[in-house]
C-alpha positions as CSV (number, residue, x, y, z in Angstrom):
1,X,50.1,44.3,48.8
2,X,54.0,45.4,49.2
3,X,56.0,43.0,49.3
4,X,59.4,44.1,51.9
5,X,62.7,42.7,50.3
6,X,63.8,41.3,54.7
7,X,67.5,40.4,53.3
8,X,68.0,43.9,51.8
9,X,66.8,45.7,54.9
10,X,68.6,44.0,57.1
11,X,71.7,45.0,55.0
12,X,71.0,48.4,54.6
13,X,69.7,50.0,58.0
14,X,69.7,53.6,57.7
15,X,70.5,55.3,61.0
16,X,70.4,59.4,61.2
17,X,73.7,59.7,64.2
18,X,76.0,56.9,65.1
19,X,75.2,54.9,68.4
20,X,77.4,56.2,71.6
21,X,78.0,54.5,74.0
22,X,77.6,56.3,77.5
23,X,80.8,57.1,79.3
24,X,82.6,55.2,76.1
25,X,82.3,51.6,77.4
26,X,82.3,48.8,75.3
27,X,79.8,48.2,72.7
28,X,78.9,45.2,74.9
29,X,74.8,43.9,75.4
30,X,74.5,42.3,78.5
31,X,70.6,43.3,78.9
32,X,69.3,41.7,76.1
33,X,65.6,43.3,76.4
34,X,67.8,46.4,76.0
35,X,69.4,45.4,72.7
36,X,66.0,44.3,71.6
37,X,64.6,47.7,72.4
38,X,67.2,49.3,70.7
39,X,66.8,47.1,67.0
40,X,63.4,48.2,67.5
41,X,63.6,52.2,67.8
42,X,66.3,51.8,64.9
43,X,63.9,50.1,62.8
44,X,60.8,52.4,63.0
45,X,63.4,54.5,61.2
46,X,63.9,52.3,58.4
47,X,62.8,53.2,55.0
48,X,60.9,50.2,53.6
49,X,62.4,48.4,50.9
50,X,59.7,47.6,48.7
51,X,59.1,45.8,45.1
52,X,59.6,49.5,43.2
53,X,59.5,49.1,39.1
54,X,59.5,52.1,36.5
55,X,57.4,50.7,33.0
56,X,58.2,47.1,34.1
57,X,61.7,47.7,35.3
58,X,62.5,46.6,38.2
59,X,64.8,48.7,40.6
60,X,67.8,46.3,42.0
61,X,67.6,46.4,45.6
62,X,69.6,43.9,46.0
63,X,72.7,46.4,44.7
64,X,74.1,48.4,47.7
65,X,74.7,51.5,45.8
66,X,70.8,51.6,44.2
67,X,69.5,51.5,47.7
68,X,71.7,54.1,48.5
69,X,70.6,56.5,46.2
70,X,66.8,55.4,46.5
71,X,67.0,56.4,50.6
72,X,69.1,59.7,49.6
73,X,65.8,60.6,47.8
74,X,63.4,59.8,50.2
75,X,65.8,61.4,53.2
76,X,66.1,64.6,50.9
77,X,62.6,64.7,50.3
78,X,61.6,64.0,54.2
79,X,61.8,67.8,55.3
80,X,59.4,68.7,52.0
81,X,56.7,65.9,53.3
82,X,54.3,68.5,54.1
83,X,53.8,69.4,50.5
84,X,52.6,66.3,49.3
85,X,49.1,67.0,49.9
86,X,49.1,70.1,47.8
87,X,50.9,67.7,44.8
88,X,48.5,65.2,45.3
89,X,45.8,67.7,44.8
90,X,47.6,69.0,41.7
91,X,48.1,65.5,40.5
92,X,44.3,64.7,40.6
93,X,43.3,67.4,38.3
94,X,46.8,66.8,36.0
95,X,46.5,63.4,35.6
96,X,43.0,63.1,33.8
97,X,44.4,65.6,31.3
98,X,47.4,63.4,30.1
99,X,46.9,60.1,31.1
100,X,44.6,59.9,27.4
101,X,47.8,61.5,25.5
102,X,50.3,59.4,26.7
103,X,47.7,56.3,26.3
104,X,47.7,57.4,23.1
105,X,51.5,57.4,22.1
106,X,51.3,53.8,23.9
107,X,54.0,55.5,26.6
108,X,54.1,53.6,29.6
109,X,51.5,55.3,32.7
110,X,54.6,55.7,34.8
111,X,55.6,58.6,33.1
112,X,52.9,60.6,34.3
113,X,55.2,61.1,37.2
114,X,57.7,63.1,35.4
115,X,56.6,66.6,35.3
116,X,56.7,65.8,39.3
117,X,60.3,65.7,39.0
118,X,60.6,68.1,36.1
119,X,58.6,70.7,37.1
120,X,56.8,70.1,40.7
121,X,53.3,70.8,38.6
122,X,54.1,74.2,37.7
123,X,52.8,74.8,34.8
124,X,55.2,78.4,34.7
125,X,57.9,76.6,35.5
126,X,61.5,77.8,33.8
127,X,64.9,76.4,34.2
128,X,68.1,78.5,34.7
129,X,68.9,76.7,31.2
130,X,65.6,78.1,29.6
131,X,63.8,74.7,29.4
132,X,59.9,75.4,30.4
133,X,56.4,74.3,31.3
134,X,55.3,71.1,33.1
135,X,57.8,68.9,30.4
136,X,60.7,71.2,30.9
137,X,61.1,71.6,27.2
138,X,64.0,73.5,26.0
139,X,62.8,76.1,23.1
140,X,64.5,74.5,20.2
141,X,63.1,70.5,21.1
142,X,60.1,72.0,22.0
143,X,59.7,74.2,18.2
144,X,61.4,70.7,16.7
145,X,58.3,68.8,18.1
146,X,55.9,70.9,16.4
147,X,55.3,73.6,19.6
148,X,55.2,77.6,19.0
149,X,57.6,78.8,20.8
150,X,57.9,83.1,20.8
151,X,57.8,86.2,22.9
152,X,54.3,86.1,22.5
153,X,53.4,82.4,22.2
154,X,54.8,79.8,24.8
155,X,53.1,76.5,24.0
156,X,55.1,74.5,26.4
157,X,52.7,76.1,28.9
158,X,49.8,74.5,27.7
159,X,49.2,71.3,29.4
160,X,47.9,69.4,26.2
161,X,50.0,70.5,23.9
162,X,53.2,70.3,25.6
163,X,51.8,66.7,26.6
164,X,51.7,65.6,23.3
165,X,55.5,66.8,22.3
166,X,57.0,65.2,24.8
167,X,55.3,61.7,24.1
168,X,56.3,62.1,20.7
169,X,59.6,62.8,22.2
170,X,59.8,59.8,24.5
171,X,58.8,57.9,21.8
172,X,61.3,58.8,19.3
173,X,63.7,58.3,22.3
174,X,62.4,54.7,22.9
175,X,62.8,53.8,19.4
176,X,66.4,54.3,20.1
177,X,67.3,52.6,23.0
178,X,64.5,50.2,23.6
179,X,64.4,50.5,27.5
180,X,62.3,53.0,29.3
181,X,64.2,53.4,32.3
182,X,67.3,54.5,29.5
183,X,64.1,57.0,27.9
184,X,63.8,58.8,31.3
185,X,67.7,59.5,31.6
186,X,68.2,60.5,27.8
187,X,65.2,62.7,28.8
188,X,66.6,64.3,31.5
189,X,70.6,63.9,30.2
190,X,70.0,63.6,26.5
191,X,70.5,61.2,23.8
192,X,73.8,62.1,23.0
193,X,75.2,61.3,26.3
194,X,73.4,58.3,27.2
195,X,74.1,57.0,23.4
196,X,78.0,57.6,24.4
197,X,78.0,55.9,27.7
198,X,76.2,52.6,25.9
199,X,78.9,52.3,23.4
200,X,81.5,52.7,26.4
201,X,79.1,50.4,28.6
202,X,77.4,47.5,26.4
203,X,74.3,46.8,27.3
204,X,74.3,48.4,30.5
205,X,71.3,49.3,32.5
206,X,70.5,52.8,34.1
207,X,71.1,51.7,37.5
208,X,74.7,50.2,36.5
209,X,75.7,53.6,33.9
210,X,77.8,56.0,34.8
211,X,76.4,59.0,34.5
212,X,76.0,63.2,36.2
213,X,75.3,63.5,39.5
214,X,71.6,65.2,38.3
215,X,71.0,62.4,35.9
216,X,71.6,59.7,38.4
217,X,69.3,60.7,40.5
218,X,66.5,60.9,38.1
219,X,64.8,58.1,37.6
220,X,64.8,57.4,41.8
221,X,63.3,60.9,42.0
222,X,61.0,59.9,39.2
223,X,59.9,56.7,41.2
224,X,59.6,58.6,44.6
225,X,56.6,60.6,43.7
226,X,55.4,57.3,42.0
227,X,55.8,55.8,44.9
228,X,53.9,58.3,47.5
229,X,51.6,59.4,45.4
230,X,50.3,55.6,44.6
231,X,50.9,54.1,48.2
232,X,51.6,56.7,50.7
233,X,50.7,54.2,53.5
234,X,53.7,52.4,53.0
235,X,55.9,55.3,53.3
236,X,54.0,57.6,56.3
237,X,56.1,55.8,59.0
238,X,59.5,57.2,57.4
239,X,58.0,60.1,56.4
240,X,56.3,60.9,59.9
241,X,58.9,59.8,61.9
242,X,61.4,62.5,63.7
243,X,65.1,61.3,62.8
244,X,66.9,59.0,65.1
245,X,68.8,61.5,67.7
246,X,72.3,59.4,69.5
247,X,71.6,57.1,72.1
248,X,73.2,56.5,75.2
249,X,73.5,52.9,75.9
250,X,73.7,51.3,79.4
251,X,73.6,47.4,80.4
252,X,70.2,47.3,81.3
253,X,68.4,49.9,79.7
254,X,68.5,52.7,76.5
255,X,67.0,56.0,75.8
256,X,67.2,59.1,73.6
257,X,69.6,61.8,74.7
258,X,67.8,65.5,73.7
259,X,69.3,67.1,70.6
């Protein structure tokens, strides 16, 4: 069952327009069914703030600025919902291929989630920077790890064997770092970097590192498709849900002025 974090929700309401009041009066409640009524509309708005962990970790919702970036996900994602279905139906034929490859590597199941993020299950996938295939391997990693990589042979297109690079990969990377939240940004940011921002940052956690706007972002973006592809239910009401528009407020009653 998912468990909703009540302090943390109360603390972080997430309202599409500000409140106005009608005719600018005073932000003043004197119907109190009214103000009720109004909590309530707010809160079918709310994105639930649920017990989320990557490989183990658990995401800090108690931290203003992770619960910030976890709704800027799920708000950015909102206008794509319809697509899920079409991912989910990827998803059931992808999974069975690499879920055995990344058992065997002993790499955590949560990573089967990245290629969501990387590449949206596109197996022809290729980045303005040249990285390709459902792992968004760059040609020299990619040729490093074993892959062929040439104008006639691209073997970061096929699903197995691009699957097993990039657990050998995110193995190597976790025999550096030793967390598997730090794995997914050095992933997406590389070694380098995130190896730099440690020895600036001791022993400093993704969610606390300072790091590019893209690589920030990751791991929530990671987690999001872990999140509605493994309990969508949770998540339909947000998803479904038309944004809040402003409302007018009088003393004894409220309702939604037409955008």
């Amino acid at each position: 069952m998912a468990v909703v974090r009540p302090a943390a929700m109360a603390a972080t309401k997430f309202v599409a327009s500000p409140i106005i009041l009608k005719d600018n009066t005073k932000a003043v409640f004197a119907d109190h069914a009214a103000s009720s009524m109004l909590r309530h509309a707010i809160n079918e708005a709310d994105l639930p703030l649920l017990d989320v962990n990557f490989c183990g970790e658990t995401m800090p919702l108690d931290q203003a600025d992770v619960v910030s970036r976890w709704k800027h996900v799920f708000t950015s994602f909102r206008p794509h919902s319809s697509q899920l279905g079409g991912l989910r139906q990827k998803s059931e034929s992808f999974f069975p291929t690499i879920d055995p490859i990344l058992e065997k590597y002993d790499i955590p199941p949560d990573f089967r989630y990245v290629p969501l993020a990387e590449s949206g299950l596109n197996a022809k996938a290729i980045s303005r920077k040249g990285a390709g295939g459902y792992w968004q391997l760059m040609p020299a990693t990619a040729r490093e790890l074993g892959l062929k990589v040439s104008g006639r042979v691209d073997e970061r297109f096929h699903t197995r064997k691009a699957t097993e690079a990039a657990c050998k990969y995110l193995r190597r990377l976790y025999t550096q770092f030793g967390s598997w939240s730090l794995v997914a940004a050095a992933y997406n940011a590389g070694p380098g970097f995130i190896k730099a921002q440690l020895r600036r940052q001791a022993d400093c956690s993704y969610y606390q590192m300072r790091l590019p706007r893209e690589t920030r972002f990751y791991l929530y973006r990671v987690l999001l498709y872990k999140e509605l592809l493994s309990r969508p239910d949770d998540y339909s009401s947000f998803l479904s849900t038309e944004r809040l528009t402003t409302y007018h407020v009088r003393p004894d009653a409220f309702y939604r002025q037409a955008a």
